[in-house]
C-alpha positions in Angstrom: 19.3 -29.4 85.8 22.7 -29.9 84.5 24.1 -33.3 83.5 27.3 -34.5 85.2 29.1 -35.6 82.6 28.8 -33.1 79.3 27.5 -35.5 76.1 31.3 -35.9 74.5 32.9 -37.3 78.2 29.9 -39.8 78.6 31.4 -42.4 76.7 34.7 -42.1 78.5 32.9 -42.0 81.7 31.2 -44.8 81.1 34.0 -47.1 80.1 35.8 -46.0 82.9 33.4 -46.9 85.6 33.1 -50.4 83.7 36.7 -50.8 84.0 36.8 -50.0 87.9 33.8 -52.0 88.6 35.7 -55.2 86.7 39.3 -54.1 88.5 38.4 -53.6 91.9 37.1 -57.0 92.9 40.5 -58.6 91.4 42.7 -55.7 93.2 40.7 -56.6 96.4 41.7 -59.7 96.2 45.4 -58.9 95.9 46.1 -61.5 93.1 47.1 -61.3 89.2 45.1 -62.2 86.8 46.4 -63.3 83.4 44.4 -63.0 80.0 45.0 -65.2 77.7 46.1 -62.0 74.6 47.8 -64.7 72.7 45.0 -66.9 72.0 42.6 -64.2 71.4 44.9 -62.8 68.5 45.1 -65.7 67.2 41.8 -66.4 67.4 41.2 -62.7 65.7 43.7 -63.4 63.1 42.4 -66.4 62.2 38.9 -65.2 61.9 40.2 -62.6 59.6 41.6 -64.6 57.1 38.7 -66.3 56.5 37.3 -63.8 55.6 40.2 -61.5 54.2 41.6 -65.0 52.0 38.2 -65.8 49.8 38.1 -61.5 49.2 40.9 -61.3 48.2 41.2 -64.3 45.7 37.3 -62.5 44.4 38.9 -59.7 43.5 41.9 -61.0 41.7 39.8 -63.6 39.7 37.9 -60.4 38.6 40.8 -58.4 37.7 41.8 -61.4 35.7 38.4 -61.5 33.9 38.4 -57.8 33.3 42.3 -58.2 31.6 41.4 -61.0 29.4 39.5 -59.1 27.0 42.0 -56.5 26.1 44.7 -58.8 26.2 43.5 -61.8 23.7 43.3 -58.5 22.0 46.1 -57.4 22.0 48.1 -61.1 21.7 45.7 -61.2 18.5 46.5 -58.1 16.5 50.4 -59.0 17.2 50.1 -62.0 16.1 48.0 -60.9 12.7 50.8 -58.4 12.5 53.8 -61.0 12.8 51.8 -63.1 9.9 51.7 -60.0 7.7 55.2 -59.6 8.1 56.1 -63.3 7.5 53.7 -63.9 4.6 55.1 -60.8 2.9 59.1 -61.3 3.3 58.1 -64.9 1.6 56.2 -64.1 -0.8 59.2 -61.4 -1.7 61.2 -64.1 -1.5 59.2 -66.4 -3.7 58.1 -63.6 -6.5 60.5 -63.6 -9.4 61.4 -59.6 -10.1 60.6 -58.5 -6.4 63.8 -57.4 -4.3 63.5 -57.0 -0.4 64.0 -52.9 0.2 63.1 -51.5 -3.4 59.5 -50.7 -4.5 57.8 -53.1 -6.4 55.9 -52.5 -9.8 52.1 -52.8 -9.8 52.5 -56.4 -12.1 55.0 -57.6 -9.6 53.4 -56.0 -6.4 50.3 -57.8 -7.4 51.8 -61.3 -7.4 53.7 -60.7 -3.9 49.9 -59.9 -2.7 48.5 -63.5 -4.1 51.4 -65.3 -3.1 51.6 -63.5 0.4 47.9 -64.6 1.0 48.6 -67.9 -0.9 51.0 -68.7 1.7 49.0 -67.3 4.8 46.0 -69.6 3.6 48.6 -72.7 3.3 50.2 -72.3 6.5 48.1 -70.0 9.3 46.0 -71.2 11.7 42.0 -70.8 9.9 40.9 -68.3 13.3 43.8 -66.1 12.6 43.5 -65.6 8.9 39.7 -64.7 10.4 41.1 -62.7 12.5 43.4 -60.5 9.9 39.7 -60.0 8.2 40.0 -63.3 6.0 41.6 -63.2 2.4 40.1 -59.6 2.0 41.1 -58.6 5.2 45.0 -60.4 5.0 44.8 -59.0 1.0 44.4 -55.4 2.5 47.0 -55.8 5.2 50.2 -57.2 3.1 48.9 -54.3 0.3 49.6 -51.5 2.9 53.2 -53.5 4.2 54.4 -53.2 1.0 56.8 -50.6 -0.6 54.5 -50.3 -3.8 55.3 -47.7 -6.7 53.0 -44.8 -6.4 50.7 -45.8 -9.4 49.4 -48.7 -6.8 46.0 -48.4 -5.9 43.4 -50.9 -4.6 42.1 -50.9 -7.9 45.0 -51.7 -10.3 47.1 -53.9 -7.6 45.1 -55.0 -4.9 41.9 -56.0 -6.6 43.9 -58.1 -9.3 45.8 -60.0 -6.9 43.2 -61.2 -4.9 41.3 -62.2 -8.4 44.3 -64.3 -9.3 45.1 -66.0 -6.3 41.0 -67.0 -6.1 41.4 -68.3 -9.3 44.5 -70.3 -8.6 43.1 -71.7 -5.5 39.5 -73.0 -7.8 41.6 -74.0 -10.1 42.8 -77.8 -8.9 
């Protein structure tokens, strides 16, 4: 036996005869009927944002919570960089025998790098001197900003400075 309808036309049969069976009895009757479209779009619009609305604000509160990490990162490492850069031009500054531009000696490249952390210890916030590593950390930072001779090590310049300015600070 062979079907009437083939299996991809049965669903457009079927929806067809469903729409003459509801169409007749009005056509029969010889008046218009009126559907309501407006209200049911609104209806369907409505329905959607409340659904759509608390999704949406979901998703951006996690974005938000997946940017927060990399950017207190980021907001941190500039700002440890901007303190470098402030403790060092004053400490420069402060440093009898140390001139902005030239390279500094090992003696006076060591006292930049206790007064620069001197300063940062004065004056920044405790959780960003943490954050630039502590006075280790900060000494190792405003060592590499400087323009040092090239006898400078860790050893001779670095190490010293950051002996002095401990001493200075236990000393009241």
């Amino acid at each position: 036996m062979t079907p009437l309808f083939p299996n991809r036309a049965r669903p457009v049969a079927i929806a067809a005869a469903l729409l003459a069976a509801l169409t007749v009895p009005c056509a029969a009757q010889g008046a218009t009927v009126d559907l309501p479209w407006g209200d049911l779009l609104a209806g369907a619009v409505q329905g959607l944002g409340s659904v759509l609305v608390p999704l949406a604000a979901t998703a951006a509160l996690a974005a938000l919570a997946r940017l927060t990490g990399p950017l207190r990162i980021l907001v941190t490492t500039t700002l440890v960089e901007r303190l470098v850069r402030n403790v060092g031009d004053y400490a420069v500054n402060a440093v009898a025998g140390a001139v902005r531009g030239r390279t500094l000696s090992v003696p006076v490249g060591s006292t930049v790098i206790a007064s620069a952390v001197q300063r940062a210890l004065d004056q920044a916030p405790g959780w960003l001197v943490r954050a630039a590593g502590g006075v280790d950390g900060l000494g190792e930072k405003v060592f590499r900003s400087l323009p040092l001779e090239e006898a400078a090590t860790e050893a001779n310049t670095l190490h010293p400075a950051l002996r002095a300015m401990r001493m200075r600070r236990a000393t009241p």
